[in-house]
N, C-alpha and C positions, 0 to 999 in steps of 0.2 A: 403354294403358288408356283405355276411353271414357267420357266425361263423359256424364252422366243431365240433362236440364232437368227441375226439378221445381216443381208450381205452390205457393209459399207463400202467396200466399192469391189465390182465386181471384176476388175481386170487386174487386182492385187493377186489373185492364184496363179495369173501367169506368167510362167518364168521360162527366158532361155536354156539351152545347157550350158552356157557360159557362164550365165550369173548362178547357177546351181554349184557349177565347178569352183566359183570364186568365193561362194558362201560356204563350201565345205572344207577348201582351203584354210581359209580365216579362223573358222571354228577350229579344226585341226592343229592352227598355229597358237591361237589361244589357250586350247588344250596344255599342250605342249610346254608351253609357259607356265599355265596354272600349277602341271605338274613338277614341273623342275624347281618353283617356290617351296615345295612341301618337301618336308624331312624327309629320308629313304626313298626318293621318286622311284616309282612301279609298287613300291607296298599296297598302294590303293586298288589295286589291281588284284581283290582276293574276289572268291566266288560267291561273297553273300549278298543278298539284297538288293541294294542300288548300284553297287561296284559291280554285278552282273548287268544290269541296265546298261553299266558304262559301257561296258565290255562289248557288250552288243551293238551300241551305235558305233563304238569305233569300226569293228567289223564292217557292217553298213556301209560307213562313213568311208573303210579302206576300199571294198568293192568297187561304189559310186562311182572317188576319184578314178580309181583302176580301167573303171569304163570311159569317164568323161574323158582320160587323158587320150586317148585314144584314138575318140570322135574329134568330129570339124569342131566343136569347142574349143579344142587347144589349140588351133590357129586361129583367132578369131578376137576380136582387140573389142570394148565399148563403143571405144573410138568408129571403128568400121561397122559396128552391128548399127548404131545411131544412125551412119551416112546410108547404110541399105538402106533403112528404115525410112529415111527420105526419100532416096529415088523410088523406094514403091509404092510414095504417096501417089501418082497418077495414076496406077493400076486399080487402084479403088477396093485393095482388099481386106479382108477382117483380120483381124487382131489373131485371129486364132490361125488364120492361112498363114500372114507374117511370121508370126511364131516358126508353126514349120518349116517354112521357106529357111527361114535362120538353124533351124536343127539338123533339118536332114538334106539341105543342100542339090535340091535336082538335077539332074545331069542331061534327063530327056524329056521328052515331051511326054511322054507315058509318064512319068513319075511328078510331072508338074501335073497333070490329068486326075491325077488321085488326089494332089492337095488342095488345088484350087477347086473348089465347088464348079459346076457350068462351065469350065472353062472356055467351051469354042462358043459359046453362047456371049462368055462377057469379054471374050480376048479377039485380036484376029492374030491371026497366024506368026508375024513381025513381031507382034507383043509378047509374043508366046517366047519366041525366041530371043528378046531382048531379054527377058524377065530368067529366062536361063545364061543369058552372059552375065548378070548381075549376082545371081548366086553363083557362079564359078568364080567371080572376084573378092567375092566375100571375104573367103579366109587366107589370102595369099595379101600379106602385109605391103607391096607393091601395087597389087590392084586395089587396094581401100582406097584409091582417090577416083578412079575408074570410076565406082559406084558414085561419086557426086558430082 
């Protein structure tokens, strides 16, 4: 008999770079914990098997953070991504432009042009450029109240 994958809900794959950064943290620090309970912590850390597994995601796992710290994630609060996420209820965009908007943060009209679908079609011009002061407030912990 063959197993069916089926999507339960389909807007569970997406993810901010923030909530990525906070979920790699977390695990990190669970890590870190799990290992300091164990006798001789780093012994686990030999080259066979599963301990190469581990080895690997941490890797990964250091990369990642290395990257998100970097990016507009690391300024960037719950708190403020939620209050975007309201003011661009009237803009009537999809889940997947939101997303963007929240990652890579546009700075011009050409870069909001690539994320939004149609833009001049579904924006006028005002909107266009409201919808760029609201991402430049995003990740500046002073303007999170801006955006509501």
């Amino acid at each position: 008999h063959t197993r069916r994958m089926q999507v339960i809900d389909k807007s569970a794959g997406h993810l901010t770079n923030f909530e990525v950064a906070s979920l790699l943290q977390r695990q990190v620090r669970e890590r870190r914990a799990a290992e300091r309970k164990m006798p001789l912590p780093g012994a686990r850390r030999s080259v066979s098997g599963s301990c190469r597994s581990l080895q690997d995601v941490e890797v990964i796992t250091e990369q990642a953070t290395g990257y998100l710290d970097k990016a507009a994630c690391a300024a960037q609060s719950r708190e403020g991504i939620a209050r975007f996420i309201e003011a661009l209820q009237r803009f009537q965009l999809t889940r997947a432009e939101e997303l963007m908007l929240i990652n890579s943060r546009p700075r011009s009209l050409v870069e909001l042009h690539l994320i939004v679908e149609e833009c001049e079609e579904r924006m006028q011009e005002e909107e266009m450029q409201e919808l760029l002061s609201l991402c430049a407030v995003l990740d500046s912990p002073v303007g999170e109240a801006a955006a509501s």
